[in-house]
C-alpha positions in Angstrom: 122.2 98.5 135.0 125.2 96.6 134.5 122.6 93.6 133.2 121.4 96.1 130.3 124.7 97.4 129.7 125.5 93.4 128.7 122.0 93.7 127.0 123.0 96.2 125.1 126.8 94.8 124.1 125.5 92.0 123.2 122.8 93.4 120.8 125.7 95.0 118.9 127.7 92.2 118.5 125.2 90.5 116.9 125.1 90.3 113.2 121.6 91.9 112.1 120.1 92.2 108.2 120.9 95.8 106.6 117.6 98.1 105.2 119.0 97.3 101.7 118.6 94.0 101.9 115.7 94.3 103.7 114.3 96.8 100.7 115.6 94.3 98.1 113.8 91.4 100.0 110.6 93.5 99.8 110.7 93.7 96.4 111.4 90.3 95.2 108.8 88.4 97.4 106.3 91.4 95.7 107.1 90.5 92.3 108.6 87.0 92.8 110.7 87.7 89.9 114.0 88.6 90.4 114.2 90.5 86.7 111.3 92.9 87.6 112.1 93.5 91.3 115.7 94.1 89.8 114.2 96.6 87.2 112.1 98.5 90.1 115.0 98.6 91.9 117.2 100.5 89.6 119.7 97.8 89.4 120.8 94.7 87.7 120.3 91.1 88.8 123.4 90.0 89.7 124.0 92.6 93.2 120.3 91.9 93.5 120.7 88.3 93.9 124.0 89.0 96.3 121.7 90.8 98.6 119.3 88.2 98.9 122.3 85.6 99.5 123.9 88.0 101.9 120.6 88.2 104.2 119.7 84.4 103.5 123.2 83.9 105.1 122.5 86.5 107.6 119.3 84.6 109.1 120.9 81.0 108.7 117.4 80.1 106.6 116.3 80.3 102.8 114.4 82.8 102.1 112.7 82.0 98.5 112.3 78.1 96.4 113.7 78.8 93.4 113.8 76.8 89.6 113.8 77.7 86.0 109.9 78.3 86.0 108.9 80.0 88.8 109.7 81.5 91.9 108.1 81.1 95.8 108.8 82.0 99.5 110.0 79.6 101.6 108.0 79.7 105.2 110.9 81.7 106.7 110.3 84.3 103.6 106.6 84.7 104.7 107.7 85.2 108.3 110.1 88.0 107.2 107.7 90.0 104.8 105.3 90.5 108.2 108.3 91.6 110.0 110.4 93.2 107.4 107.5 95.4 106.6 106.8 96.2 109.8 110.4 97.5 110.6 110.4 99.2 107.1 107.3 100.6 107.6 108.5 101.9 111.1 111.7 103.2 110.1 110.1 105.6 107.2 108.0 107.2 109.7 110.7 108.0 111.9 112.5 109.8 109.2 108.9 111.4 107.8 108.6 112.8 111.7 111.8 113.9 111.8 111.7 115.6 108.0 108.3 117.4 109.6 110.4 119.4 111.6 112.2 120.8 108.2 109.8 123.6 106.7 112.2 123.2 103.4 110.3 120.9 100.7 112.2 119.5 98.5 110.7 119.7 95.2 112.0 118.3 91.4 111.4 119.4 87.6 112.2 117.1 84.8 114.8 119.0 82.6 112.5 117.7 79.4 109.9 120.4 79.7 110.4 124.0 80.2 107.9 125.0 82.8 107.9 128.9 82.3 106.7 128.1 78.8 103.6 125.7 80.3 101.5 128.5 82.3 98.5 126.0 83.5 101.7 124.2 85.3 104.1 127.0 86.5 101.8 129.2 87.8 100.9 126.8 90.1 104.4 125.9 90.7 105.1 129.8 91.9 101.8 129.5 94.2 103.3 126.8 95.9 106.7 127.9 96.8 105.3 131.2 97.6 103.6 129.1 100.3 106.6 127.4 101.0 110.2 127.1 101.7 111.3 125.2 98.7 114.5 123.9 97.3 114.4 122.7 93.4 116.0 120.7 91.4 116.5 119.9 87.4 117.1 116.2 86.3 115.7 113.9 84.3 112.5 112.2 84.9 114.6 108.6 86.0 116.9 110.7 88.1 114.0 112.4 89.7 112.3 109.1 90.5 115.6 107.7 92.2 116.2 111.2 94.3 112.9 110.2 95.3 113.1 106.5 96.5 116.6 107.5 98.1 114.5 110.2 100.0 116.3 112.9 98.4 113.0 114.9 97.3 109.5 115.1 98.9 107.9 115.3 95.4 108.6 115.4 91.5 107.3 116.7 88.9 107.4 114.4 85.7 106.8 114.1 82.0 104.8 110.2 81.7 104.5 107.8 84.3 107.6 104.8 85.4 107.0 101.3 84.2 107.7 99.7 87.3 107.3 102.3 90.2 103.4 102.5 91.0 104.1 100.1 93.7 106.6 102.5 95.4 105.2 106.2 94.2 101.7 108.0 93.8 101.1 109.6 90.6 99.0 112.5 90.2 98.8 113.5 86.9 98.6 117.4 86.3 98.8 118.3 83.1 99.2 116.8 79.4 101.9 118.9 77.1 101.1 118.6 73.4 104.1 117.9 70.9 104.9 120.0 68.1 106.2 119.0 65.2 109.8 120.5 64.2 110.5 120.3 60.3 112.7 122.3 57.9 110.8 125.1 56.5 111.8 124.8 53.1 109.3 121.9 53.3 105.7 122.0 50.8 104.1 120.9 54.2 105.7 123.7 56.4 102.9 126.0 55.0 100.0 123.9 56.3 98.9 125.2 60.1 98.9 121.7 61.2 100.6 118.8 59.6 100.0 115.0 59.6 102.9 112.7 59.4 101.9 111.5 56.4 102.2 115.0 54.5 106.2 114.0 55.4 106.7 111.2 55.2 109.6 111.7 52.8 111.6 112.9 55.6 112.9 110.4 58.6 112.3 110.7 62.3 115.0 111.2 64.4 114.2 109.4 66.8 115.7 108.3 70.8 116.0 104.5 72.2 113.5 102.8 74.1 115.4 102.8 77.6 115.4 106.8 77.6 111.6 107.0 78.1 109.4 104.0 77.8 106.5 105.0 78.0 107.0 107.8 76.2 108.6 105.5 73.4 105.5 103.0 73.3 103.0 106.0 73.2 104.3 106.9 69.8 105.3 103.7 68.8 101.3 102.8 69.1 100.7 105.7 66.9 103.4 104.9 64.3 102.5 101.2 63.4 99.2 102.6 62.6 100.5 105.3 60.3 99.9 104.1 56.3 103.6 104.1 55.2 106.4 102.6 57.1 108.7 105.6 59.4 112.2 106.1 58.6 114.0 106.3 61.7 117.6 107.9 62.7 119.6 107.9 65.6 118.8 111.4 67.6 122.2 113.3 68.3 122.8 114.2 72.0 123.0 117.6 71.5 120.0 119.5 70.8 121.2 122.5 68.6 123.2 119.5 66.6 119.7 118.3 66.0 117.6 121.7 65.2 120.6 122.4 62.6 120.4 119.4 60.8 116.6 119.4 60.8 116.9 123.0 59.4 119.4 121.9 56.5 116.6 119.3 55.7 117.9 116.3 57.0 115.2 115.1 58.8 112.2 115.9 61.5 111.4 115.4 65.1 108.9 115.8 67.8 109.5 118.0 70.8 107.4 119.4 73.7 105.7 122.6 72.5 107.1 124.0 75.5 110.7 123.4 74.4 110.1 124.7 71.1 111.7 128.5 71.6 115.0 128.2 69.5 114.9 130.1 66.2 117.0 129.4 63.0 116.8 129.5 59.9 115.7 127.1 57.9 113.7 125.8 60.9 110.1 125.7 61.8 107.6 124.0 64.2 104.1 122.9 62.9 101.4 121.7 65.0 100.3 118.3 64.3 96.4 117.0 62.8 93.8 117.0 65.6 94.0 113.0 65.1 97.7 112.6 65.8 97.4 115.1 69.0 95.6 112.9 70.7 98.0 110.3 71.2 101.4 112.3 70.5 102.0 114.0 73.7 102.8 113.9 77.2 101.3 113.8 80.3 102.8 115.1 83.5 102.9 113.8 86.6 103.8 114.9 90.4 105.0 111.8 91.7 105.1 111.2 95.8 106.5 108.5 97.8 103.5 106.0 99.3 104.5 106.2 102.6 105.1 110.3 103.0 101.7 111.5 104.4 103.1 114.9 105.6 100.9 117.4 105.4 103.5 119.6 103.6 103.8 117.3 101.1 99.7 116.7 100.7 99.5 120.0 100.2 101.7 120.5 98.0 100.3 117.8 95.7 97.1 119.7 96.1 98.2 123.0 94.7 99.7 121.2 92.2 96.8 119.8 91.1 93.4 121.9 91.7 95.6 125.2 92.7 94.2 125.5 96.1 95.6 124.3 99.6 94.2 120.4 101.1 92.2 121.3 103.6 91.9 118.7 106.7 89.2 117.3 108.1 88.0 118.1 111.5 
């Protein structure tokens, strides 16, 4: 006893590698690019780079070769991505057991869509927490996503896939919104039932920056350098009834989710766009679930979300 008791003192004493670094670690010898592992991890290069020193210095050994062109694992840096993943790997299923004893299932809704207006999506919404304890939440897509990888939510529910998170999440998609065109009535084109950009192109977009929503952004970006006539853009205000007012006083148009589109004012009005531009202006919506959660709540859940009926197991 007293033998395992030094065991055990000893153990403490000794100076081990954190998870964080261990995450960071992962991520890098994945991408082998510090930039991109950075991106995926929701931080900036320079912490990213002090983790890896910090567990480099940690395990007395280099962990990655690294030179202006590329960037490799050193021996040791293989060894570690066997283990590492194994104690990673190990660790999450703990925490998935023990989170199987919670019937609460933690579920988020990106604030950019308003579900009550998108039937298909919130009916099935109310079948699943009518199934379930259920605790919701209202952020933004990238907030979501980070709730998510911290272990804060068991699932999200999205508006377009993350640029550098397949590797960590699964995305199911569910559902694609179409956009709607909001333009001041006063307008010639205002009395057409659906509009093409071109039949406005007198007016300028206002229009968000690419870190906001990238892939939202490059979805209509494709779309615009096609268009015949070059886009006026304008910086989007923050606040939305700042921007509806001076749309309405004809200072410009935008693009919203039709579900979104419920505010009334004069002066204001939403079009639907040309069957062409439909097609690629939109959003699809995803529920987004960590790779390693394979609780059955959380299956299920991604079921009903998708099909409306419960995953049945097999026997």
């Amino acid at each position: 006893m007293l033998n395992r008791r030094r065991e055990i003192m000893g153990s403490m004493n000794t100076k081990l590698p954190g998870i964080k670094q261990l995450q960071c670690f992962l991520v890098v010898a994945q991408e082998l690019n510090f930039r991109r592992a950075a991106e995926r991890l929701r931080m900036t290069q320079p912490p990213l780079t002090r983790q890896i020193k910090a567990l480099e210095e940690t395990l007395g050994c280099s962990l990655f070769i690294r030179n202006t062109h590329e960037v490799r694992l050193t021996e040791s840096g293989r060894k570690l991505v066997v283990k590492a993943t194994y104690l990673i790997n190990e660790l999450t299923h703990f925490v998935d057991e023990m989170n199987t004893e919670q019937s609460r299932l933690r579920i988020g809704l990106t604030r950019t869509l308003s579900f009550e207006n998108i039937p298909q999506v919130n009916d099935r919404i109310k079948q699943l927490i009518s199934h379930e304890e259920f605790d919701i939440q209202n952020q933004t897509s990238s907030q979501l996503l980070q709730s998510l990888s911290k272990g804060l939510m068991d699932m999200v529910i999205i508006g377009e896939k993350s640029l550098h998170s397949e590797q960590d999440f699964n995305f199911h998609w569910i559902y694609r919104e179409p956009l709607l065109l909001v333009m001041p009535s006063a307008h010639p084109a205002s009395l057409q039932e659906k509009v093409a950009l071109t039949d406005i192109a007198d007016l300028p977009l206002f229009w968000f920056p690419r870190h906001a929503n990238p892939l939202y952004y490059d979805k209509c970006e494709a779309y615009f350098r096609h268009l015949p006539f070059t886009l006026e853009r304008i910086k989007e205000p923050d606040d939305s009834l700042v921007l509806l007012s001076s749309i309405a006083r004809g200072k410009g148009m935008t693009l919203m989710p039709q579900s979104m589109c419920t505010f009334n004012q004069q002066g204001l009005c939403y079009r639907a766009l040309t069957d062409d531009a439909a097609q690629s202006l939109n959003i699809d919506i995803y529920v987004a679930t960590r790779k390693s959660d394979t609780r059955d709540g959380v299956i299920n859940g991604i079921q009903r979300l998708i099909t409306g009926k419960r995953h049945k197991k097999a026997l």
